[in-house]
C-alpha positions in Angstrom: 127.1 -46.2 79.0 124.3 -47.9 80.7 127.2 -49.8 82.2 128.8 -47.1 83.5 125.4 -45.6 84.8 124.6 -48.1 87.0 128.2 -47.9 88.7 128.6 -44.4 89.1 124.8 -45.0 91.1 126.5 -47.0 93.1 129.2 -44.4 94.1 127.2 -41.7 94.2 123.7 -42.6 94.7 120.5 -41.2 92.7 117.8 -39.3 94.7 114.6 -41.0 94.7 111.8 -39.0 92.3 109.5 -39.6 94.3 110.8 -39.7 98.1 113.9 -37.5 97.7 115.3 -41.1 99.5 118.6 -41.9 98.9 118.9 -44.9 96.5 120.5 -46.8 93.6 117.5 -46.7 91.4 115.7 -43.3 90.0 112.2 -44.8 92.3 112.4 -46.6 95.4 110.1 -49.9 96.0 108.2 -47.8 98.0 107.2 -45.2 95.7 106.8 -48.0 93.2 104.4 -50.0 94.9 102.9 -46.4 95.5 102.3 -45.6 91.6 98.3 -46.3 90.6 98.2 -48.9 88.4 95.6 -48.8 84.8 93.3 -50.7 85.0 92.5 -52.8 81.8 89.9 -50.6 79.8 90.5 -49.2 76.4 93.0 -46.6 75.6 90.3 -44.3 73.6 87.1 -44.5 75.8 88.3 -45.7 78.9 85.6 -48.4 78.7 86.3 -51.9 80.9 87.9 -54.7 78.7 89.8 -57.8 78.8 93.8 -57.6 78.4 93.4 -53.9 77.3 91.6 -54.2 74.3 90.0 -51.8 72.2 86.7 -52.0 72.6 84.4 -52.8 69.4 82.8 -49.3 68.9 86.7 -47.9 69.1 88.1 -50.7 66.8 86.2 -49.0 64.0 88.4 -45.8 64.4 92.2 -47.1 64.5 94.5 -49.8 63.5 95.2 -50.7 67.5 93.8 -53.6 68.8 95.2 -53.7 72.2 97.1 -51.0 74.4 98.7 -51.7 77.7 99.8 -48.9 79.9 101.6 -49.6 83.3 100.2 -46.5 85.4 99.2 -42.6 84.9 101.5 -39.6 84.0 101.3 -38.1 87.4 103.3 -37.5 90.1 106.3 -39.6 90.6 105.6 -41.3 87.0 105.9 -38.1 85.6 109.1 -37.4 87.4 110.7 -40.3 86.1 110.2 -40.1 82.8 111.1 -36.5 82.7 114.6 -37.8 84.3 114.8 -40.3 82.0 114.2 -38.6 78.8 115.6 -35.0 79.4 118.0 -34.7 82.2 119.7 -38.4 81.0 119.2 -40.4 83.4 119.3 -43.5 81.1 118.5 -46.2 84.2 115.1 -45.0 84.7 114.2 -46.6 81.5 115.3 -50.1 82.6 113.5 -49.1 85.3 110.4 -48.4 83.8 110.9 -51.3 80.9 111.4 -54.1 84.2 107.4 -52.0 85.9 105.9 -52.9 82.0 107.3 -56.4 81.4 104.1 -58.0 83.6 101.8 -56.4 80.9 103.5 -58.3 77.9 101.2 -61.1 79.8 97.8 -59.8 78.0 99.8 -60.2 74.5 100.6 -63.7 74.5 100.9 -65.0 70.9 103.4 -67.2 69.2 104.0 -64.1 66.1 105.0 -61.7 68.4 107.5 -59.1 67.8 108.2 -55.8 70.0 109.0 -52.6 68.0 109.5 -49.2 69.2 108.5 -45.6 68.0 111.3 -44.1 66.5 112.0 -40.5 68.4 112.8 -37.7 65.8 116.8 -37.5 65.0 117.0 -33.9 65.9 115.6 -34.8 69.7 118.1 -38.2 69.2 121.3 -36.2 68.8 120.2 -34.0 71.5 119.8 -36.4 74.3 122.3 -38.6 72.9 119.8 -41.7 72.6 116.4 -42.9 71.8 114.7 -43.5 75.1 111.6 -45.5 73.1 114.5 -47.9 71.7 115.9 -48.6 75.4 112.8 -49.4 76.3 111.8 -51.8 73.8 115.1 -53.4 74.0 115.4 -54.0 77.6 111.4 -55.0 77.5 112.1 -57.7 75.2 115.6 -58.6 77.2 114.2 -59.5 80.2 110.8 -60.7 78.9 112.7 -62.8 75.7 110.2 -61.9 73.5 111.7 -60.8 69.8 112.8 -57.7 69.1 112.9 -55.6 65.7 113.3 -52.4 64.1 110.1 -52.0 62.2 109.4 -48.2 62.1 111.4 -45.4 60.3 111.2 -41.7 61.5 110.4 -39.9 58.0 110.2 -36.3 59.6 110.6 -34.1 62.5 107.1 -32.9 63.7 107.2 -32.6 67.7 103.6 -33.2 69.3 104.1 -31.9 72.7 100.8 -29.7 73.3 99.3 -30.1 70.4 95.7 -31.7 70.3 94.8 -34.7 68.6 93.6 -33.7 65.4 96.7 -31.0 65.2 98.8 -34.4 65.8 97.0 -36.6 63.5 97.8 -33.6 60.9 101.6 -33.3 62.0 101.9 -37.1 61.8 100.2 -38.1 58.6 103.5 -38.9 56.8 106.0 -39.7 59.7 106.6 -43.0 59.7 107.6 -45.9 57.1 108.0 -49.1 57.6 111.4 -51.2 57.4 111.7 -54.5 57.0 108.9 -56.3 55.5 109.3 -59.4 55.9 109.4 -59.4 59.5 106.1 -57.4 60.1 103.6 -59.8 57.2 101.5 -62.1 59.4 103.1 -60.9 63.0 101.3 -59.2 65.7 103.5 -56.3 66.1 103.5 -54.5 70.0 104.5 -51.0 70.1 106.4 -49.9 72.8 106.5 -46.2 73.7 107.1 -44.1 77.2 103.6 -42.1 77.5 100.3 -42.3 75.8 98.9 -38.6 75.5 96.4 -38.6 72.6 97.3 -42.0 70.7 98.0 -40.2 67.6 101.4 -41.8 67.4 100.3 -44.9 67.9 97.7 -44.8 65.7 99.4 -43.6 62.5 102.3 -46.1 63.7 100.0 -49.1 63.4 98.4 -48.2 60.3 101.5 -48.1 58.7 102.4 -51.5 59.9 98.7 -52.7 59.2 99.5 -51.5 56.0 103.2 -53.6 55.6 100.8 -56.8 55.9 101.0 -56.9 60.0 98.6 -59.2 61.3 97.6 -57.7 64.6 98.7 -54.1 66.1 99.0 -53.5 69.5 101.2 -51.3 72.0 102.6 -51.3 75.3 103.8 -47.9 77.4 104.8 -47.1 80.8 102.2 -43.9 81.5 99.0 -42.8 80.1 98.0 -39.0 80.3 
């Protein structure tokens, strides 16, 4: 379908998010170059570090160990994700996956495996797909870097305006991990589309510190 997609763009071409240009893709180059990038600091306190990584004082509240995001959930960001995930326009995920793959740089390590966060079934059989899976999958097909399904959705709780401590609560039991013996000893990266509170991240690598994962870390396209 992603196929067929990227032909039909051709035929009848997508509107830029961010322009209104006529193009091929969902954001122009311009509005591309145009999107502020994060700078490397970590994901809880917003404190300057090395290749995103959670700084000490943070490390003693969460399983993450590194977390990468590409730019903020403003403006023409924000457009194309909400494109992407709820009006399905399925390219704007390659698109964002090809913006991320430059980050995979800070999480160079022979274990590595990409995972994604499962989305909840009832929010998969509405859209059709799991945009966190065609992320993670076209991340690690243009990056080769391994891929895997780690992560099980065990519920339905939907975080969208809730705090963090109300997501913390509706996410205690969410996730399960799936094959074992591809998470002991691996540093596992997490990919996801937005980074709001980092509840779902952070109940998402404790379960896979839990499995026997060596290192947790996560990549995502926009931070909030």
């Amino acid at each position: 379908m992603l196929m067929l997609e990227r032909i039909i763009s051709v035929i009848a071409p997508h509107t830029c998010v961010g322009c209104g240009a006529e193009e091929d893709i969902l954001l122009c180059e311009g509005c591309r170059e145009s999107l502020a990038r994060q700078p490397s600091r970590c994901y809880r306190c917003k404190a300057a570090t090395e290749d995103f990584a959670v700084c000490k004082t943070c490390r003693r509240h969460t399983a993450l160990r590194a977390v990468a995001a590409f730019t903020r959930h403003t403006d023409a960001a924000k457009e194309l994700l909400h494109h992407a995930k709820y009006e399905r326009a399925r390219s704007g995920l390659l698109e964002m996956a090809g913006m991320m793959a430059p980050l995979l740089r800070a999480f160079e390590d022979d274990d590595i495996v990409l995972t994604y966060i499962p989305t909840a079934s009832s929010r998969v059989r509405a859209r059709g797909y799991d945009h966190a899976r065609i992320i993670c999958r076209e991340l690690a097909r243009s990056s080769d870097v391994p891929v895997a399904t780690l992560l099980a959705r065990a519920g339905q709780a939907h975080q969208v305006g809730s705090n963090r401590a109300q997501r913390m609560r509706q996410l205690e039991d969410a996730f399960r991990p799936v094959h074992a013996d591809k998470i002991r000893g691996r540093h596992i990266v997490l990919v996801d589309d937005v980074l709001t509170t980092g509840a779902t991240l952070e109940i998402a690598a404790r379960e896979l510190r839990r499995a026997g994962a060596k290192r947790v870390s996560a990549i995502v396209f926009a931070q909030a």
